[in-house]
TIVO-2410 file (N, C-alpha, C; in nm, 3 decimals):
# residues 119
REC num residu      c1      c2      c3 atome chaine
REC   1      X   7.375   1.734   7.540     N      A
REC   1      X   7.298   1.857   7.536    CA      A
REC   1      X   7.241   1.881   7.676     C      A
REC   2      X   7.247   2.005   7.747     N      A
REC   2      X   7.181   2.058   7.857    CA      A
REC   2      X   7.025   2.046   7.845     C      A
REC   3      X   6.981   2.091   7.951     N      A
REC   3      X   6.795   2.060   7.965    CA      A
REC   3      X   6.771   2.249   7.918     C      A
REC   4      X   6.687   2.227   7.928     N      A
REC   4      X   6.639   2.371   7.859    CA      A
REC   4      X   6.493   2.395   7.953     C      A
REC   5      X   6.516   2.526   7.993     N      A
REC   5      X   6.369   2.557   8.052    CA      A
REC   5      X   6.296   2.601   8.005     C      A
REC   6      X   6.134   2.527   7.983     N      A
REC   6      X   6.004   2.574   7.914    CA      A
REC   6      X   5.917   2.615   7.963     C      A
REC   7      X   5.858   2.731   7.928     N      A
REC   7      X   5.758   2.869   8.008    CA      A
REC   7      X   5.648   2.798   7.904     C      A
REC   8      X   5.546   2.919   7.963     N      A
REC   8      X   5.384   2.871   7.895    CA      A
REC   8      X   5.418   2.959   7.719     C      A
REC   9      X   5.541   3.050   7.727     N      A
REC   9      X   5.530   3.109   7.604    CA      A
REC   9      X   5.652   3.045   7.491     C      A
REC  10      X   5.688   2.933   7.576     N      A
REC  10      X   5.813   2.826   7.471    CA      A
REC  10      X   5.743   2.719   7.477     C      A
REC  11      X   5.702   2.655   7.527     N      A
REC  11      X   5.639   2.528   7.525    CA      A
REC  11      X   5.587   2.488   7.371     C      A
REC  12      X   5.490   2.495   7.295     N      A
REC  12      X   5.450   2.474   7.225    CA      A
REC  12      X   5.521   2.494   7.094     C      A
REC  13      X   5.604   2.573   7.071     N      A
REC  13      X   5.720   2.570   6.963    CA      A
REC  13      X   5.802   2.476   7.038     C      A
REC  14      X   5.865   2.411   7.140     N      A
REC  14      X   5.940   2.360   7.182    CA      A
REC  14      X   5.857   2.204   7.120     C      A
REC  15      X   5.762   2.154   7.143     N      A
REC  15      X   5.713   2.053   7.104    CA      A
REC  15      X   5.688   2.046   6.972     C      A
REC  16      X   5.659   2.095   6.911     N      A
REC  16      X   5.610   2.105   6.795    CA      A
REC  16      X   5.757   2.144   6.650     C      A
REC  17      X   5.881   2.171   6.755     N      A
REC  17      X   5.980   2.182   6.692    CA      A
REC  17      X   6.036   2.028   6.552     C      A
REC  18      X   5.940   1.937   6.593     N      A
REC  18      X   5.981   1.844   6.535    CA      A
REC  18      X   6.098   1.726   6.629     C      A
REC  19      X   6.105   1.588   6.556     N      A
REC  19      X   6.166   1.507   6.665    CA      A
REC  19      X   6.152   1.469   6.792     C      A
REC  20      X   6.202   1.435   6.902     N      A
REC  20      X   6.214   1.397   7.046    CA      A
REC  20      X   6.228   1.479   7.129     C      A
REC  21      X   6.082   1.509   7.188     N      A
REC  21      X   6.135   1.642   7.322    CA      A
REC  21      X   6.033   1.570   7.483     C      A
REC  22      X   6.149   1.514   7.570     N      A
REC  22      X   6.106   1.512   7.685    CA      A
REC  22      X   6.103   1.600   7.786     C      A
REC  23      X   6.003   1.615   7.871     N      A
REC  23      X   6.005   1.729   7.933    CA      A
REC  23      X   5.930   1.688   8.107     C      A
REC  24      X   5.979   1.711   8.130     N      A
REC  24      X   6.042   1.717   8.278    CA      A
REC  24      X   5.954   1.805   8.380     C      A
REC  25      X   5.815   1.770   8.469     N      A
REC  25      X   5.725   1.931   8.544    CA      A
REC  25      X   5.793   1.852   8.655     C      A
REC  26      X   5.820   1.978   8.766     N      A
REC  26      X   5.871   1.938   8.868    CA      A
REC  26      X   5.883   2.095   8.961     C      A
REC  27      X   5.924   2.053   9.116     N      A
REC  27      X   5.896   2.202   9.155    CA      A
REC  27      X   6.022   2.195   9.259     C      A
REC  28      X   6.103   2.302   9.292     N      A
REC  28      X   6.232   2.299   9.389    CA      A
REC  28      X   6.204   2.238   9.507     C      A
REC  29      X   6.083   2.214   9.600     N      A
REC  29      X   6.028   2.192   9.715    CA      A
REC  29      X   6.022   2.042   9.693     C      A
REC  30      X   5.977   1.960   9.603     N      A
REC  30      X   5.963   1.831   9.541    CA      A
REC  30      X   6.086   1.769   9.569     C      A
REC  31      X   6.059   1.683   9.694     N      A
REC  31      X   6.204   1.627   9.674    CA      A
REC  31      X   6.242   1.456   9.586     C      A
REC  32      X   6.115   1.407   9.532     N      A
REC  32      X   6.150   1.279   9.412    CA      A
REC  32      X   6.209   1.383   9.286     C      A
REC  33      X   6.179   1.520   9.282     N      A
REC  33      X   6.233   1.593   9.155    CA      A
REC  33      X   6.317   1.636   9.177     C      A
REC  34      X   6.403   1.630   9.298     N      A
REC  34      X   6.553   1.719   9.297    CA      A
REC  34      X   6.598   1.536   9.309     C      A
REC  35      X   6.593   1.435   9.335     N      A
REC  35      X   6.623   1.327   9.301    CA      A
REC  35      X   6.636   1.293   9.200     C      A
REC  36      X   6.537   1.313   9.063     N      A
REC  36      X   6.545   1.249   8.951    CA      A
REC  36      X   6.642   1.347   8.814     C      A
REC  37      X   6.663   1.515   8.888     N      A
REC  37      X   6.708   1.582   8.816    CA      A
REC  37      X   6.828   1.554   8.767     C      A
REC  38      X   6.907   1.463   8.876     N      A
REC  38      X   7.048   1.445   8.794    CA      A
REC  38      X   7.049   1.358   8.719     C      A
REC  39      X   6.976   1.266   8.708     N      A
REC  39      X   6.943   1.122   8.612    CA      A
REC  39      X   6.872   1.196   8.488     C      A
REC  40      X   6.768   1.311   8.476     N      A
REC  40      X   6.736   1.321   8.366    CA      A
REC  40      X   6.856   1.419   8.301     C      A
REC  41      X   6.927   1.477   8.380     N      A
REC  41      X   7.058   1.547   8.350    CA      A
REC  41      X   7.163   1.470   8.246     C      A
REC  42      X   7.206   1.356   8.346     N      A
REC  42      X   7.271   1.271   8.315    CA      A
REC  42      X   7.229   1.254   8.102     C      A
REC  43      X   7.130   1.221   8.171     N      A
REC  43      X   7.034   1.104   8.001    CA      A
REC  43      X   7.059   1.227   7.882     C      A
REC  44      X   7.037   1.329   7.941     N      A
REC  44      X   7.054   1.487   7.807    CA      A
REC  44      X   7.165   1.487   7.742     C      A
REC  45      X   7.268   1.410   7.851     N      A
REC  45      X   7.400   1.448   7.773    CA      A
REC  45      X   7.458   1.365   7.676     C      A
REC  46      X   7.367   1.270   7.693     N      A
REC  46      X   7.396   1.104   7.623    CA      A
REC  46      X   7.342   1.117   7.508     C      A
REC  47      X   7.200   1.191   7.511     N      A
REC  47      X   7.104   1.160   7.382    CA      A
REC  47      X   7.097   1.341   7.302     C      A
REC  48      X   7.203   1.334   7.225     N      A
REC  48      X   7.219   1.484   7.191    CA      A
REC  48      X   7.105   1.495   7.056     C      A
REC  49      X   7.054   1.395   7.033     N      A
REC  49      X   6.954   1.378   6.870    CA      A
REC  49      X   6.803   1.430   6.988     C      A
REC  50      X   6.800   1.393   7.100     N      A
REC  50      X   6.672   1.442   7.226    CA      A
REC  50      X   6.678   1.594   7.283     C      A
REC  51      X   6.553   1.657   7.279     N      A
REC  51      X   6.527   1.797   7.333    CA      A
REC  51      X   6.525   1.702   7.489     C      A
REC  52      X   6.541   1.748   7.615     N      A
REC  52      X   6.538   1.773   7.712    CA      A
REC  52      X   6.506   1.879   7.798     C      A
REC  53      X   6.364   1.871   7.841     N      A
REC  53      X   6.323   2.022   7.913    CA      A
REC  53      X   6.249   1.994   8.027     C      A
REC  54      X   6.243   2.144   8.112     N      A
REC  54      X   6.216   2.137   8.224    CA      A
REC  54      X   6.122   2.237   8.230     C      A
REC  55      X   5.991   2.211   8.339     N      A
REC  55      X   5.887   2.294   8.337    CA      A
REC  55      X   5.885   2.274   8.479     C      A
REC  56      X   5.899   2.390   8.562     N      A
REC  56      X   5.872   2.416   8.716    CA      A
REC  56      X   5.761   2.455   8.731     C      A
REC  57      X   5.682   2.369   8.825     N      A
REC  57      X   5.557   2.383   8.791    CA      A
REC  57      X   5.535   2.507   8.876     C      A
REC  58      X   5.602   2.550   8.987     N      A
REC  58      X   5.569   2.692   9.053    CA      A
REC  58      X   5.532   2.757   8.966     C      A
REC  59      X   5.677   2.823   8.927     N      A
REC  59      X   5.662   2.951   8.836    CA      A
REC  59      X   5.555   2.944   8.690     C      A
REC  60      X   5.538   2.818   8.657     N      A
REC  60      X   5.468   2.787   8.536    CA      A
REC  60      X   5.331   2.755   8.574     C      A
REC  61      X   5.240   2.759   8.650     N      A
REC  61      X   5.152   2.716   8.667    CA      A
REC  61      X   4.984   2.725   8.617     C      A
REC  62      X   5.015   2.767   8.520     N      A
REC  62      X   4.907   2.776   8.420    CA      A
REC  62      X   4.944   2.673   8.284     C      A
REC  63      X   5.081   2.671   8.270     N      A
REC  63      X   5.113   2.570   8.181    CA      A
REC  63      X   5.089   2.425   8.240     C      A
REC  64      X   5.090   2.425   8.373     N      A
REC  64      X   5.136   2.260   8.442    CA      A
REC  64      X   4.954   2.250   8.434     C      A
REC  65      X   4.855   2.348   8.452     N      A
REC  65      X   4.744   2.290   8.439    CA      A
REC  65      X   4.682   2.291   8.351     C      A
REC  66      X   4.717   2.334   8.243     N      A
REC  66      X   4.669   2.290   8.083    CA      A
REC  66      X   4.734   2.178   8.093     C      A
REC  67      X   4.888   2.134   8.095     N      A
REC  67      X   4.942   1.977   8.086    CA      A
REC  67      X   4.841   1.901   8.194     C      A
REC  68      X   4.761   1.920   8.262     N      A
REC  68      X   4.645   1.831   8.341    CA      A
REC  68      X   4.779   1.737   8.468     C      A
REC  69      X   4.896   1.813   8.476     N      A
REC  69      X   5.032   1.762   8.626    CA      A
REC  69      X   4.939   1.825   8.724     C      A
REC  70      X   4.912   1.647   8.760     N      A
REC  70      X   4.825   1.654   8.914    CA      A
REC  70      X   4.932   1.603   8.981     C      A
REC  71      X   5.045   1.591   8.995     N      A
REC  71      X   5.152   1.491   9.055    CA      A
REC  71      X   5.267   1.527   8.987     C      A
REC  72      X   5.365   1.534   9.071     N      A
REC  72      X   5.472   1.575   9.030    CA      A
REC  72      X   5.633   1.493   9.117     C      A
REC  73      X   5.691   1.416   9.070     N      A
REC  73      X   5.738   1.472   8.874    CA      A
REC  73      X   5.675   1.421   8.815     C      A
REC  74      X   5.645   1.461   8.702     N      A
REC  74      X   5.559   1.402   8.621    CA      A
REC  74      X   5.655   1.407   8.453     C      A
REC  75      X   5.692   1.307   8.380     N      A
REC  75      X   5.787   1.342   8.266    CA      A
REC  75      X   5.637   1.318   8.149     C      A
REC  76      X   5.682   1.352   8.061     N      A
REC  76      X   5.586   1.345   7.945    CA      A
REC  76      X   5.668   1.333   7.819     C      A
REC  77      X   5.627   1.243   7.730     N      A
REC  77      X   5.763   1.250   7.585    CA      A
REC  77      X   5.615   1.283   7.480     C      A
REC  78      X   5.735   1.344   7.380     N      A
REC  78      X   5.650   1.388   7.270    CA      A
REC  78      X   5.752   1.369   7.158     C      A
REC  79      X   5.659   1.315   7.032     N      A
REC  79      X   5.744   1.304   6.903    CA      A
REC  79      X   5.674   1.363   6.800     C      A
REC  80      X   5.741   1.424   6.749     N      A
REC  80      X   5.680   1.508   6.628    CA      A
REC  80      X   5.590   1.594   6.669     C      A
REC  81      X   5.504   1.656   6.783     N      A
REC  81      X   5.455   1.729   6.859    CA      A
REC  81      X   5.340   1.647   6.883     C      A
REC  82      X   5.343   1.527   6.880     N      A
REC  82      X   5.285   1.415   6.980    CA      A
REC  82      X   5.276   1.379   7.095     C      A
REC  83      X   5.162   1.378   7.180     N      A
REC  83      X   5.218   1.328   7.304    CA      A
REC  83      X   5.246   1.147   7.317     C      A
REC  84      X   5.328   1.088   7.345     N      A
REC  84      X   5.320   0.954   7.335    CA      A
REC  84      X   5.357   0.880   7.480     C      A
REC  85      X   5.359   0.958   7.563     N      A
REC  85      X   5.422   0.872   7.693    CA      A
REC  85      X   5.379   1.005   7.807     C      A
REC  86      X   5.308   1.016   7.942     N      A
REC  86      X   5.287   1.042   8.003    CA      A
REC  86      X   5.266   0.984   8.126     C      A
REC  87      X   5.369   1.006   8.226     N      A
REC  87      X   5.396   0.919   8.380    CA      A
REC  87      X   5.423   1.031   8.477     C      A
REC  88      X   5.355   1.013   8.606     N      A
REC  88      X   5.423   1.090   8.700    CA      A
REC  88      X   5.509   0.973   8.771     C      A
REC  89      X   5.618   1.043   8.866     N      A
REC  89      X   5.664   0.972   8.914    CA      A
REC  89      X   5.824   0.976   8.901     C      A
REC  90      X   5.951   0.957   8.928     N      A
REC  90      X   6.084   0.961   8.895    CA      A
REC  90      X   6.124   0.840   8.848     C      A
REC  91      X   6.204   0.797   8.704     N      A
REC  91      X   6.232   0.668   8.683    CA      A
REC  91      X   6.380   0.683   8.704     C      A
REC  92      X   6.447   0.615   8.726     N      A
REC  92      X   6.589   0.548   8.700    CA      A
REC  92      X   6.658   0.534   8.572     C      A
REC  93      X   6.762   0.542   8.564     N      A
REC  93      X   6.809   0.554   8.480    CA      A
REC  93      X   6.844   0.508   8.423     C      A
REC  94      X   6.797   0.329   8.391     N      A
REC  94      X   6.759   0.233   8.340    CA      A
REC  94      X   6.636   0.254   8.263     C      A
REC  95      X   6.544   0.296   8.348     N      A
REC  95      X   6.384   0.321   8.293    CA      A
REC  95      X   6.388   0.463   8.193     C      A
REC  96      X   6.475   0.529   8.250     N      A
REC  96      X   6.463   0.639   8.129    CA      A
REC  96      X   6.511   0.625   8.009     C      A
REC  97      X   6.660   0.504   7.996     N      A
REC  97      X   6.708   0.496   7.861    CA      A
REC  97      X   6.623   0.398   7.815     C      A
REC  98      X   6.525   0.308   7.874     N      A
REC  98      X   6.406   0.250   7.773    CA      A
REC  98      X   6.288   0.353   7.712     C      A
REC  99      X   6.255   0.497   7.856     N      A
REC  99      X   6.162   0.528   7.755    CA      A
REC  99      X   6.234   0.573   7.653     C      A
REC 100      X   6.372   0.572   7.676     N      A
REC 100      X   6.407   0.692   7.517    CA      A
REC 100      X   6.401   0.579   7.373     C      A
REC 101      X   6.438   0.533   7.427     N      A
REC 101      X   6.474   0.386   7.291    CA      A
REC 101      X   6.305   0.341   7.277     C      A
REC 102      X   6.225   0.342   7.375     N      A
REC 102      X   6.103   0.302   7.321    CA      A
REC 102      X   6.064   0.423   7.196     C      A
REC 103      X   6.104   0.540   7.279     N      A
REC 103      X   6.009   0.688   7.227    CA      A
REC 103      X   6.121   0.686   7.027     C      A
REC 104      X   6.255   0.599   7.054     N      A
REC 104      X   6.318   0.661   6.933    CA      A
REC 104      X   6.262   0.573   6.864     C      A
REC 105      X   6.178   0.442   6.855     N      A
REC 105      X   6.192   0.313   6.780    CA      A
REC 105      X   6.033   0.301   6.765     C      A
REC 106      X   5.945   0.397   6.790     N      A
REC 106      X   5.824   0.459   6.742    CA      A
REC 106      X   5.821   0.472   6.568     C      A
REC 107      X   5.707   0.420   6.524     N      A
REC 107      X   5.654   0.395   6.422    CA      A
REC 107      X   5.587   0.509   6.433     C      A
REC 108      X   5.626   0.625   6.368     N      A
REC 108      X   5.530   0.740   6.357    CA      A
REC 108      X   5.409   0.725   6.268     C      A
REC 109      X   5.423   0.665   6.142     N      A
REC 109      X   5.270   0.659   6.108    CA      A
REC 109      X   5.152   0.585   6.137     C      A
REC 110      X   5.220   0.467   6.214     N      A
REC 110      X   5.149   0.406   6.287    CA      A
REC 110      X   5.076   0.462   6.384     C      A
REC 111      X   5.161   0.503   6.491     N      A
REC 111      X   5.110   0.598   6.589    CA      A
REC 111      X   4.980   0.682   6.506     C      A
REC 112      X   5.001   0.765   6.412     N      A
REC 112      X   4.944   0.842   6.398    CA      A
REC 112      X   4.803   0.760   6.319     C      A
REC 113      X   4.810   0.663   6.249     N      A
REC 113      X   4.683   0.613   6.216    CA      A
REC 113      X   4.633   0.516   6.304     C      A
REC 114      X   4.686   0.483   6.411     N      A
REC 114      X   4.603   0.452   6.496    CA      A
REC 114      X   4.528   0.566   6.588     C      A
REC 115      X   4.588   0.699   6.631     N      A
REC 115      X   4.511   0.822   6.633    CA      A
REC 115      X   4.437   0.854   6.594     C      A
REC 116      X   4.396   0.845   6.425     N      A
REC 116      X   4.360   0.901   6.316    CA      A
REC 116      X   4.188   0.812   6.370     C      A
REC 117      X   4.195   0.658   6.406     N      A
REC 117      X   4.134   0.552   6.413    CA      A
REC 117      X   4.042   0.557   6.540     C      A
REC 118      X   4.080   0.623   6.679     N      A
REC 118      X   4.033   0.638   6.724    CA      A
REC 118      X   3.954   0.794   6.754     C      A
REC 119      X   3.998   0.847   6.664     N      A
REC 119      X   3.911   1.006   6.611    CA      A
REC 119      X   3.777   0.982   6.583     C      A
***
């Protein structure tokens, strides 16, 4: 599956769509994000059960500062419209097929009553 680009007016149905959606802030000038783009490219095409998206933080920049992207790239995973993983920084493409296998092998109710716990 291709990456998909998310505005401040897709974002939130995009997460909240249910399942695995990583998403990608990054800006054309950024050069660790024109580095990491083909690796998170790469990983989209592998993991077709994973949303894959991209948020430029230029053009988006009211979305990148509600997401609190002080640093960029910055990836963020979300499950079930969870946030569960937030890093700036470009990983490899080693490090990305762990976060995915970490993010697929998530105990969702767990997650969520330990949420519930610190409420």
């Amino acid at each position: 599956m291709a990456t998909i680009d998310l505005t401040e007016s897709t974002f939130s149905a995009s997460i909240n769509g249910g399942g695995i959606v990583l998403v990608d802030f990054w800006a054309g000038w950024c050069s660790p994000c024109r580095s990491f783009a083909p690796t998170f490219s790469a990983a989209s095409e592998k993991h077709s059960d994973v949303v894959f998206a991209k948020v430029d933080t230029e053009a988006e920049q009211g979305l990148s500062s509600a997401a609190g992207i002080r640093s960029i790239p910055t990836l963020m995973a979300f499950r079930d419209g969870m946030l569960v993983f937030s890093q700036p920084g470009a990983l490899n493409a080693a490090n990305l097929e762990e976060l995915v296998a970490g993010v697929q092998a998530l105990n969702m109710d767990d997650v969520r009553a330990k949420v519930a716990a610190q409420a």
